[in-house]
C-alpha atoms as an extended CHARMM CRD file, in Angstrom:
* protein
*
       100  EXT
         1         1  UNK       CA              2.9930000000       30.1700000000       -0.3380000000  PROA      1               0.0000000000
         2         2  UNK       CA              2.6390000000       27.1580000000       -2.3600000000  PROA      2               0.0000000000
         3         3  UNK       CA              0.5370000000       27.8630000000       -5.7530000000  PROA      3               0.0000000000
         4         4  UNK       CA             -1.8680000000       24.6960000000       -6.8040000000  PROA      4               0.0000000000
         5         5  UNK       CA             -2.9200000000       24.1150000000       -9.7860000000  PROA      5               0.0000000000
         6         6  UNK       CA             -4.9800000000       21.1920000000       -9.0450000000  PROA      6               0.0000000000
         7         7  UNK       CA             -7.8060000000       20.3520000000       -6.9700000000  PROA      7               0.0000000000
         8         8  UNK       CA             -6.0580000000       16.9950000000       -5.8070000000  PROA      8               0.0000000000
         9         9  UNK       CA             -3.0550000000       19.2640000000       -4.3950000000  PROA      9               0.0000000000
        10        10  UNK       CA             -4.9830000000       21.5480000000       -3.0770000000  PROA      10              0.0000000000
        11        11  UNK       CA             -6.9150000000       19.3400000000       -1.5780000000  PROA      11              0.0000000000
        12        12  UNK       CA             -4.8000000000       18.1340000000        1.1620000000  PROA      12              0.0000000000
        13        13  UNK       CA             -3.4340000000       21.7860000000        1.7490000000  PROA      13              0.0000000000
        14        14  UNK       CA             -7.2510000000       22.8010000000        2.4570000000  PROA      14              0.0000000000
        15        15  UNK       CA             -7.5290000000       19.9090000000        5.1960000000  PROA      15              0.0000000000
        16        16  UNK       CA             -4.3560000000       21.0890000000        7.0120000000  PROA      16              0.0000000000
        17        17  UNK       CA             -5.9580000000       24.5730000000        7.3660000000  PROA      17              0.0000000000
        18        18  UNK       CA             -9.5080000000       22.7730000000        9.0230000000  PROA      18              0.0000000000
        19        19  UNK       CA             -7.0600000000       20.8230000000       11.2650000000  PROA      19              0.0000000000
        20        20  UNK       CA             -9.5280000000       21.3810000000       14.9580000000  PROA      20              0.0000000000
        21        21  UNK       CA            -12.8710000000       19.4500000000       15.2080000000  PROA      21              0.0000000000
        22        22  UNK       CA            -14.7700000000       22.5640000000       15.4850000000  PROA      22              0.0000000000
        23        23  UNK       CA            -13.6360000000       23.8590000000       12.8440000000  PROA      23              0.0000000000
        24        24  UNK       CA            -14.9480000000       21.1430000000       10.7360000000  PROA      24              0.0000000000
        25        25  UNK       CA            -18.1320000000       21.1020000000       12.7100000000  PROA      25              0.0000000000
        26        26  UNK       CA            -18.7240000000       24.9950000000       12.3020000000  PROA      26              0.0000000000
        27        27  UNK       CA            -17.8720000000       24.3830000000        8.7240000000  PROA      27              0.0000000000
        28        28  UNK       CA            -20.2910000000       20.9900000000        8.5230000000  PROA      28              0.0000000000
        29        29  UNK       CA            -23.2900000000       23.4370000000       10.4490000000  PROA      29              0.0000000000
        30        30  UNK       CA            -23.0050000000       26.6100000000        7.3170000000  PROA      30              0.0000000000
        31        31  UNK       CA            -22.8550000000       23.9470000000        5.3230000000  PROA      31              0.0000000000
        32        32  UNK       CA            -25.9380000000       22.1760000000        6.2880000000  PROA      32              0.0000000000
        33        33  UNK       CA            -27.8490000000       25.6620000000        7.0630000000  PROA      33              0.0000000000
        34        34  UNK       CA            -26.6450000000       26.7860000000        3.5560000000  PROA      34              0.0000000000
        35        35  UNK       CA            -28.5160000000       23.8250000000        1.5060000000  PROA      35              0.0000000000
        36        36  UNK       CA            -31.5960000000       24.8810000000        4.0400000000  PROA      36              0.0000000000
        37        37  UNK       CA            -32.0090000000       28.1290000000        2.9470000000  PROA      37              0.0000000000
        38        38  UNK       CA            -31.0060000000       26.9140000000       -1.2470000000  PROA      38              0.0000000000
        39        39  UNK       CA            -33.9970000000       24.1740000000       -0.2420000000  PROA      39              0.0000000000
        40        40  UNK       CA            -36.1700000000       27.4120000000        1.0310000000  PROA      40              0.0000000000
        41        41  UNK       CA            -34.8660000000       29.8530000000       -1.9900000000  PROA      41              0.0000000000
        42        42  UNK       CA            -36.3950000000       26.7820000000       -4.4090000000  PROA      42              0.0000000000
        43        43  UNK       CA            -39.4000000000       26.0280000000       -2.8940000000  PROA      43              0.0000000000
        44        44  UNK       CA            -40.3270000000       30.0580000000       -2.1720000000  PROA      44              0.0000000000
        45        45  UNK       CA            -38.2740000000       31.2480000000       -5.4220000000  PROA      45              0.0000000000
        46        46  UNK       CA            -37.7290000000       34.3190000000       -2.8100000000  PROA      46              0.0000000000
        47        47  UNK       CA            -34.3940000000       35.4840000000       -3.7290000000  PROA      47              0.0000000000
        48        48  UNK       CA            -33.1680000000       36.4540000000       -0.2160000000  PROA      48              0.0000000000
        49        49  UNK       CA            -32.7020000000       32.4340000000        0.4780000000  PROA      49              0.0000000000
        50        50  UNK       CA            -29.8430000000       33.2390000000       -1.6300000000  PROA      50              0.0000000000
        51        51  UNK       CA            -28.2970000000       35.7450000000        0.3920000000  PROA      51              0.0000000000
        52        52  UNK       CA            -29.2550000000       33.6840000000        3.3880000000  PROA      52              0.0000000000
        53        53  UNK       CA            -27.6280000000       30.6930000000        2.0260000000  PROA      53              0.0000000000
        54        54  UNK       CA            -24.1910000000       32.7830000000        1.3610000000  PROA      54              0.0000000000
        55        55  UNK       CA            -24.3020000000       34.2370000000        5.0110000000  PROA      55              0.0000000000
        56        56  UNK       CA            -24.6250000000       31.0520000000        6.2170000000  PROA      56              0.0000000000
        57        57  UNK       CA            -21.9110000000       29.2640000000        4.2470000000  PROA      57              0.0000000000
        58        58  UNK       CA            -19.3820000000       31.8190000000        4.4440000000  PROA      58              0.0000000000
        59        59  UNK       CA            -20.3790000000       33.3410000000        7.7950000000  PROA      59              0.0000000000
        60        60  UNK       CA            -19.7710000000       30.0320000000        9.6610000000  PROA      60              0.0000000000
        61        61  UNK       CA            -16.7720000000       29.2220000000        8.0090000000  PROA      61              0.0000000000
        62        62  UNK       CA            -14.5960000000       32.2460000000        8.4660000000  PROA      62              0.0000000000
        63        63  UNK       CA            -15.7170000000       33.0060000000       12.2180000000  PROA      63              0.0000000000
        64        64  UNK       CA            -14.1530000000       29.4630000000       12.5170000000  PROA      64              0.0000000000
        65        65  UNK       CA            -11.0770000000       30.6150000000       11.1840000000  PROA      65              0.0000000000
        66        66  UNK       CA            -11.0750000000       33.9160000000       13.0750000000  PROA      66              0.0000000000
        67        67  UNK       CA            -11.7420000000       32.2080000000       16.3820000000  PROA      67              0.0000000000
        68        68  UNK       CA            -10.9830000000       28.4860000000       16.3040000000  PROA      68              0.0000000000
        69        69  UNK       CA             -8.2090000000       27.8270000000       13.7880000000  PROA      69              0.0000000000
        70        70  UNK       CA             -6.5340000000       31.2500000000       13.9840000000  PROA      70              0.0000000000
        71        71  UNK       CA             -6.0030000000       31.1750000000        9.8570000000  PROA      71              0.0000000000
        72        72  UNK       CA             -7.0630000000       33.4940000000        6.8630000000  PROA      72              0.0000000000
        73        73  UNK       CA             -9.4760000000       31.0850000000        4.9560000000  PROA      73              0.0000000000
        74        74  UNK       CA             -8.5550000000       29.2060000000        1.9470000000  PROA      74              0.0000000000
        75        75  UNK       CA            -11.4270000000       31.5630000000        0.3860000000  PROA      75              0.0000000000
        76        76  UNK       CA             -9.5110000000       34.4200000000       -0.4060000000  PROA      76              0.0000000000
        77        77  UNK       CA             -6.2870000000       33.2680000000       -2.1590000000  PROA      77              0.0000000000
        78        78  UNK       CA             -8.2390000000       29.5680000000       -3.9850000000  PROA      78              0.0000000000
        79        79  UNK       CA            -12.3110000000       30.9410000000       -4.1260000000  PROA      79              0.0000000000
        80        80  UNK       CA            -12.8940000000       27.7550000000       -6.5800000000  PROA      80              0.0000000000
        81        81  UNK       CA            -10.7630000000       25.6880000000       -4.8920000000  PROA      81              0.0000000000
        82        82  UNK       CA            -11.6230000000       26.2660000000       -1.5130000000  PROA      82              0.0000000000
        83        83  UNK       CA            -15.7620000000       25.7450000000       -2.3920000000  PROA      83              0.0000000000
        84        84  UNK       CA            -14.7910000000       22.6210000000       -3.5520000000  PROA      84              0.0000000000
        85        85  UNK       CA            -13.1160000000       21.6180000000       -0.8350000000  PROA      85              0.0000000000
        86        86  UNK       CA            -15.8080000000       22.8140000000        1.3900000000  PROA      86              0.0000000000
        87        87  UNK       CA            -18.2670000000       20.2840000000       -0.2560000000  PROA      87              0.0000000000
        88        88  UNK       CA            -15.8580000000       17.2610000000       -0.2500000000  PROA      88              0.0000000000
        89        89  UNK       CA            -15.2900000000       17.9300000000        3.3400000000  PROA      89              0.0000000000
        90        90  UNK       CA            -18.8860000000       18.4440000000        4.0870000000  PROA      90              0.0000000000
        91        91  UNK       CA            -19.1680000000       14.7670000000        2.5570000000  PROA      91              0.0000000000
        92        92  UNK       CA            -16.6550000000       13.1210000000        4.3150000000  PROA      92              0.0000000000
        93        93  UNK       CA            -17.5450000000       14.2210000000        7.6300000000  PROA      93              0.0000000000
        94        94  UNK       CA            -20.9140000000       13.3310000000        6.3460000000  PROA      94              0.0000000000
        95        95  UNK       CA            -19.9420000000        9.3070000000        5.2740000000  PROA      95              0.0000000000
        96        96  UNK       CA            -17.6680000000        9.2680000000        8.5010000000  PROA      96              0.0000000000
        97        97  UNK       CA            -14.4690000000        9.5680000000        6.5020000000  PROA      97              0.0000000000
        98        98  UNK       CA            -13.1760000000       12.8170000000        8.0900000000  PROA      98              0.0000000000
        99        99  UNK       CA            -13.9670000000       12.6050000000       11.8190000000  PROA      99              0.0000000000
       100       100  UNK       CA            -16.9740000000       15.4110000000       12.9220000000  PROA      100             0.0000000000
């Protein structure tokens, strides 16, 4: 496996591993759910919006890679990486530049 040491490399790497639309979408949906619950964790300050948030982000993202894309998530070997790729993807699909 390739090593990056830059986002910009990565970047494209990260894209080929989201390559079926509902993997993007389940992505796009823990996304979205996950700023819910940070929205809920600021305006409660309760601290299990956190965990919510997490379970949300995460959870949705690797059952799509369990069950749709058939891949071990980006997560495990690239943690930084991968989050930021999760958020420029999230913002693409969300501008129309990565189709949902």
């Amino acid at each position: 496996m390739q090593r990056y040491v830059r986002f910009r490399d990565f970047y494209p790497f990260y894209l080929s591993e989201h390559a079926r639309r509902a993997t993007r979408r389940l992505h796009f949906l823990g996304s979205a759910l996950a700023l819910l619950c940070l929205a809920a964790l600021i305006a409660t300050a309760n601290l299990w919006w956190l965990l919510a948030a997490l379970m949300c982000g995460y959870g949705f993202a690797w059952a799509s890679h369990m069950t749709v894309e058939k891949n071990r998530p980006a997560t495990f070997t690239y943690p930084l990486y991968s989050f930021m790729g999760d958020w420029v993807m999230f913002w693409q699909m969300l501008t129309g530049k990565i189709a949902f």
